[in-house]
C-alpha positions as CSV (number, residue, x, y, z in Angstrom):
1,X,7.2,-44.9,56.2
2,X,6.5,-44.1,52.7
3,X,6.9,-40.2,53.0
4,X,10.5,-41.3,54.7
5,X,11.4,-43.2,51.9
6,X,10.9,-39.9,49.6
7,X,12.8,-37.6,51.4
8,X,16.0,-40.3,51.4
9,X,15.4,-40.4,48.0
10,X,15.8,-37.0,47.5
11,X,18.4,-36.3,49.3
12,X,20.5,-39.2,47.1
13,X,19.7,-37.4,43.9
14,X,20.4,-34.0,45.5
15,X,24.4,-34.0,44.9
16,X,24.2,-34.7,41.2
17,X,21.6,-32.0,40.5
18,X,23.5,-29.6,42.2
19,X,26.8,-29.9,40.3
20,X,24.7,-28.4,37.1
21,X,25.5,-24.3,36.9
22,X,23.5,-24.2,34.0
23,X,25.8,-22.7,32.0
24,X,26.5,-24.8,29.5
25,X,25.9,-23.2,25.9
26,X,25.2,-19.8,27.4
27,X,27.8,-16.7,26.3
28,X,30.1,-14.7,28.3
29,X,32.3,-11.6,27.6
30,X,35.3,-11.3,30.6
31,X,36.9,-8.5,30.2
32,X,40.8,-8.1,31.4
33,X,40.4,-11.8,30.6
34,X,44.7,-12.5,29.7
35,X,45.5,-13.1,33.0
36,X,44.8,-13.2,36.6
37,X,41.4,-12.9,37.8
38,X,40.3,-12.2,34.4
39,X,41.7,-15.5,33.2
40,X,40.6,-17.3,36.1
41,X,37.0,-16.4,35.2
42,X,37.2,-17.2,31.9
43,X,38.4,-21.0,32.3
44,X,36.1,-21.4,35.3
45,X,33.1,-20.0,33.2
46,X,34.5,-22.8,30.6
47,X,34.8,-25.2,32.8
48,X,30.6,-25.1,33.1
49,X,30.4,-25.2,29.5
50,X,30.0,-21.5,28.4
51,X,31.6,-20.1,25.7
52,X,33.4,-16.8,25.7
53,X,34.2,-14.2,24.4
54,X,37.9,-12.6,26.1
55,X,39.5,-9.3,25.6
56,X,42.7,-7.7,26.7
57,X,45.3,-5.6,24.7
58,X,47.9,-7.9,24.7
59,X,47.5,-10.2,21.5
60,X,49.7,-13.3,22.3
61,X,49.0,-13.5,26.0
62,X,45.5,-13.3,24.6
63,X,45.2,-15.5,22.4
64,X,47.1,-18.6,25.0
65,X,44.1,-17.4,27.3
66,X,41.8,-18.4,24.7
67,X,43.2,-21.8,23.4
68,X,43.0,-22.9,27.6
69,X,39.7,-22.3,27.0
70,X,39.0,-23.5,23.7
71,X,40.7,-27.2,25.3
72,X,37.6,-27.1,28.0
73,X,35.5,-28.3,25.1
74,X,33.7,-24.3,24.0
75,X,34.4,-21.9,21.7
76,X,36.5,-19.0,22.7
77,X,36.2,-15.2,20.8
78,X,39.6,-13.4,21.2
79,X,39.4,-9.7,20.6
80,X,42.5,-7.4,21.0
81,X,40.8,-4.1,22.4
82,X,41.2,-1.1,24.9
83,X,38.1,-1.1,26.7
84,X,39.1,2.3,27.9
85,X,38.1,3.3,24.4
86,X,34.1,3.5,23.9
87,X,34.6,2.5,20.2
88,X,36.2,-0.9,20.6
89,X,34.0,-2.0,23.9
90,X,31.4,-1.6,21.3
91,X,33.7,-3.5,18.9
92,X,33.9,-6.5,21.6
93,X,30.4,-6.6,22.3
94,X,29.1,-6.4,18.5
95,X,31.6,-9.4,17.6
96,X,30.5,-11.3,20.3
97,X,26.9,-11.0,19.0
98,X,27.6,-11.9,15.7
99,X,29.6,-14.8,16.8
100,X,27.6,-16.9,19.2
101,X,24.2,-15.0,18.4
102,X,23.7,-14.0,22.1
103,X,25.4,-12.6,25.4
104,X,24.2,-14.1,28.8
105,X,27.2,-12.8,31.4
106,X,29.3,-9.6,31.2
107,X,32.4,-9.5,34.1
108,X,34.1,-6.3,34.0
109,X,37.3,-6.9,35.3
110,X,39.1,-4.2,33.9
111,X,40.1,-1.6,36.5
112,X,43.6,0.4,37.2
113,X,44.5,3.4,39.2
114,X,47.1,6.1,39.2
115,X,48.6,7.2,42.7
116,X,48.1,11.2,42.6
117,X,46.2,13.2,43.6
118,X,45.9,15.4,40.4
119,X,43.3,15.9,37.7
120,X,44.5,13.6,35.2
121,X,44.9,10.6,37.7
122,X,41.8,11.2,38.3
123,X,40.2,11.5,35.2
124,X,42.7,8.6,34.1
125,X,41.4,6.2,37.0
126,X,37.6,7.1,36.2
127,X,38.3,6.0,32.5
128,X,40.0,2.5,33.5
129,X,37.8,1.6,36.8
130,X,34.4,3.1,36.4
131,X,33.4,3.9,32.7
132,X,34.7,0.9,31.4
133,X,32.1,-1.2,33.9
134,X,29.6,1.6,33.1
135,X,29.6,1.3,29.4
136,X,30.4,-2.0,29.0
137,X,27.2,-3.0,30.9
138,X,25.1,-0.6,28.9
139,X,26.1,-2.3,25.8
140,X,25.2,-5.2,26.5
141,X,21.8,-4.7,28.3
142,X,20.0,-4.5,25.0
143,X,21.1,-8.3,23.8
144,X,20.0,-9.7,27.8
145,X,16.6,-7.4,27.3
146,X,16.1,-9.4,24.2
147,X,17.1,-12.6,25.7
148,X,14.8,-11.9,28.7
149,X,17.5,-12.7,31.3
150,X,21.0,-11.8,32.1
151,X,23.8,-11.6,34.6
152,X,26.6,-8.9,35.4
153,X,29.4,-9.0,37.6
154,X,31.7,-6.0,38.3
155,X,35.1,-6.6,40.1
156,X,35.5,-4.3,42.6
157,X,37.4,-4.3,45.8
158,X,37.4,-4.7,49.5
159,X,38.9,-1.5,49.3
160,X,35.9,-0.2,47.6
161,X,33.6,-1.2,51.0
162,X,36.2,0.4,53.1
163,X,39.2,2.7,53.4
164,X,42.2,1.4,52.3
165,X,44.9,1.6,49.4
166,X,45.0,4.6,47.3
167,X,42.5,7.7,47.2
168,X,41.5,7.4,43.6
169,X,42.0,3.9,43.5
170,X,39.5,3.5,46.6
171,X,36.9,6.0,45.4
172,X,36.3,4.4,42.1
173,X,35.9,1.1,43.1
174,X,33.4,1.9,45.9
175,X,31.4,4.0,43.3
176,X,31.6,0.4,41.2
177,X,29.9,-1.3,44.0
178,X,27.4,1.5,43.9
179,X,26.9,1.4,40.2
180,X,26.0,-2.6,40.5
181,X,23.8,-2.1,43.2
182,X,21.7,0.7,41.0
183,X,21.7,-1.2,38.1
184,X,20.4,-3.9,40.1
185,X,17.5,-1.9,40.8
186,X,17.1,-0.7,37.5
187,X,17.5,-4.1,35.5
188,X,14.8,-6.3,37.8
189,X,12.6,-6.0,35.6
190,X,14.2,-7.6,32.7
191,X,15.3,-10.6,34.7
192,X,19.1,-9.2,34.6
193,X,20.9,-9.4,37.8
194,X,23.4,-7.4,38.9
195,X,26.2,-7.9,41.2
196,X,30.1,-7.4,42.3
197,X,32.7,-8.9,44.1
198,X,35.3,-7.6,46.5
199,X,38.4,-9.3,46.3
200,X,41.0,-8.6,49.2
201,X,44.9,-9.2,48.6
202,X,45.2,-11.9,45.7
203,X,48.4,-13.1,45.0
204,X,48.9,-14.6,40.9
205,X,52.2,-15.0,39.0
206,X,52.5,-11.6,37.6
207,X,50.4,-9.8,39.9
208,X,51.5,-7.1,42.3
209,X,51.0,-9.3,45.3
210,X,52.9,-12.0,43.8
211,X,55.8,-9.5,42.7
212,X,55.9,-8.1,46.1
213,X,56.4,-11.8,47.4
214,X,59.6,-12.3,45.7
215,X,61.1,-9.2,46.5
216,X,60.4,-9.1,50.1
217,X,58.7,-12.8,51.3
218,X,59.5,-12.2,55.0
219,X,57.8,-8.6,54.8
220,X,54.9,-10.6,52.5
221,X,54.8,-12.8,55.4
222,X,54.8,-10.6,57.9
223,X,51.8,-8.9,56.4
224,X,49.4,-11.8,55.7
225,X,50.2,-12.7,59.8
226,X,48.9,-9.0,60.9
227,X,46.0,-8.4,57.9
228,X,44.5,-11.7,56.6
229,X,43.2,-14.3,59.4
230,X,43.3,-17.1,56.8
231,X,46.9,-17.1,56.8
232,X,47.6,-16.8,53.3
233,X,46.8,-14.9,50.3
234,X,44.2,-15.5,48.2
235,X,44.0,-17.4,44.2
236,X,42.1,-15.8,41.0
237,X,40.6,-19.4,40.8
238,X,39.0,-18.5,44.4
239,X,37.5,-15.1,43.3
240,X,36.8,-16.5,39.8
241,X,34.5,-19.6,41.8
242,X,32.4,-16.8,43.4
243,X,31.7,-15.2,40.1
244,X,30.9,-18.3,38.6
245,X,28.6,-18.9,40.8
246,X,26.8,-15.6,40.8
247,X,26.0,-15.9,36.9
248,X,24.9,-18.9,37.3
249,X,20.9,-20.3,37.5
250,X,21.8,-21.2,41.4
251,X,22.4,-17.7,42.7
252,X,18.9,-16.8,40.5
253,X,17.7,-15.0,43.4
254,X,21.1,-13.1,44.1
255,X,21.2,-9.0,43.0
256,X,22.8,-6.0,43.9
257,X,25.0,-7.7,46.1
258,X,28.3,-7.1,46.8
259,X,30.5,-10.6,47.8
260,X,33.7,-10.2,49.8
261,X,36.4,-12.6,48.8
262,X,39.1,-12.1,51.1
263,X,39.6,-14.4,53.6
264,X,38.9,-12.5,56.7
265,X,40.7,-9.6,55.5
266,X,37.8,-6.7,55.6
267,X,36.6,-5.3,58.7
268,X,33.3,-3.8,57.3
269,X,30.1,-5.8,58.9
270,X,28.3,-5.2,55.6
């Protein structure tokens, strides 16, 4: 009787404990963070109680990004850069450093593609999808060594898990996946996980899913009926709950993992 008394017990004190991320006072640097998915993350990381640190190259859309998060009750770090430029990822990451005196969570959520099939979409895709996760990550791996603990999430795509969309486009984010899941590997040891997430078709005011809505809604609907067996498209704030989740202390045994967010969309059985 005693022993059943325990376990009703802890069952009652089970929902509280499980609200905390433990994110509060921890620093994050979103990249991409103006709007979108980028944004999404940002508030939601905010939301926990973790400051962060934003970047895009777009000054006032920016800097509103970073007063919604300032008004969640944590300090926000607005930096104007082109991550597609080694020197001012560097930039982002050093004044991050220097402002909150540690960096828990990197999201690279930078990406972009040009359809072609020449060199220099190519080349121009591999600088805005792929190096930018790359570098950013290697940057900051020295401040979560030091830390003893860390947590990286790339952005990749459904597309990057299987074909679909454009050539360059669909190389580059599969090789993103593949970057995670190496430096997975590689970062165990430090306590530093890992991971990326596979959004399917997200629809946000702005985005190209959302634009494509308003031009042609009954083609748009027409679409979601034939590809996506939720019946709608997806939010940034439902990608951007996945990834705050995974840099959190409850996913703590989560790495190298790549998480589809898509409702139903992919077809892969990985």
């Amino acid at each position: 009787m005693e022993g059943q008394t325990a376990s009703v017990l802890e069952c009652r004190v089970l929902p509280d404990s499980a609200m905390d991320l433990g994110l509060k006072g921890k620093t994050a640097i979103v990249t991409g963070a103006s709007r979108g998915i980028g944004r999404a993350i940002a508030l939601g990381l905010a939301e926990e109680g973790c400051n962060v640190a934003l970047c895009a190259r777009g000054q006032e859309r920016l800097a509103g990004t970073a007063k919604e998060v300032e008004a969640k009750g944590v300090r926000a770090l607005a930096v104007v850069a082109d991550v597609t430029k080694a020197e001012d990822m560097e930039r982002l990451v050093q004044a991050t450093a220097d402002a909150f005196g540690r960096i828990d969570i990197l999201v690279n959520n930078v990406n972009g593609s040009v359809a072609s099939d020449s060199d220099e979409a190519w080349q121009a895709t591999f600088q805005m999808t792929l190096l930018t996760a790359a570098r950013a990550t290697r940057f900051v791996v020295p401040h979560m060594q030091r830390a003893g603990a860390g947590a990286i999430v790339h952005i990749a795509s459904i597309w990057g898990r299987e074909s679909g969309g454009i050539a360059t486009y669909n190389a580059m984010k599969a090789a993103m996946i593949s970057h995670a899941k190496m430096m997975a590997l590689e970062l165990a040891p430090h306590n530093i996980r890992v991971n990326s997430v596979a959004p399917g078709s997200i629809s946000h005011r702005g985005g190209s899913w959302w634009r494509r809505q308003q031009e042609d809604p009954e083609g748009m609907a027409q679409f979601v009926r034939q590809n996506i067996p939720l019946g709608r498209f997806g939010s940034a704030e439902e990608v951007a709950n996945v990834v705050v989740f995974l840099v959190s202390e409850r996913a703590s045994w989560v790495t190298g993992a790549c998480i589809s967010v898509d409702g139903g969309q992919s077809r892969s059985n990985i």
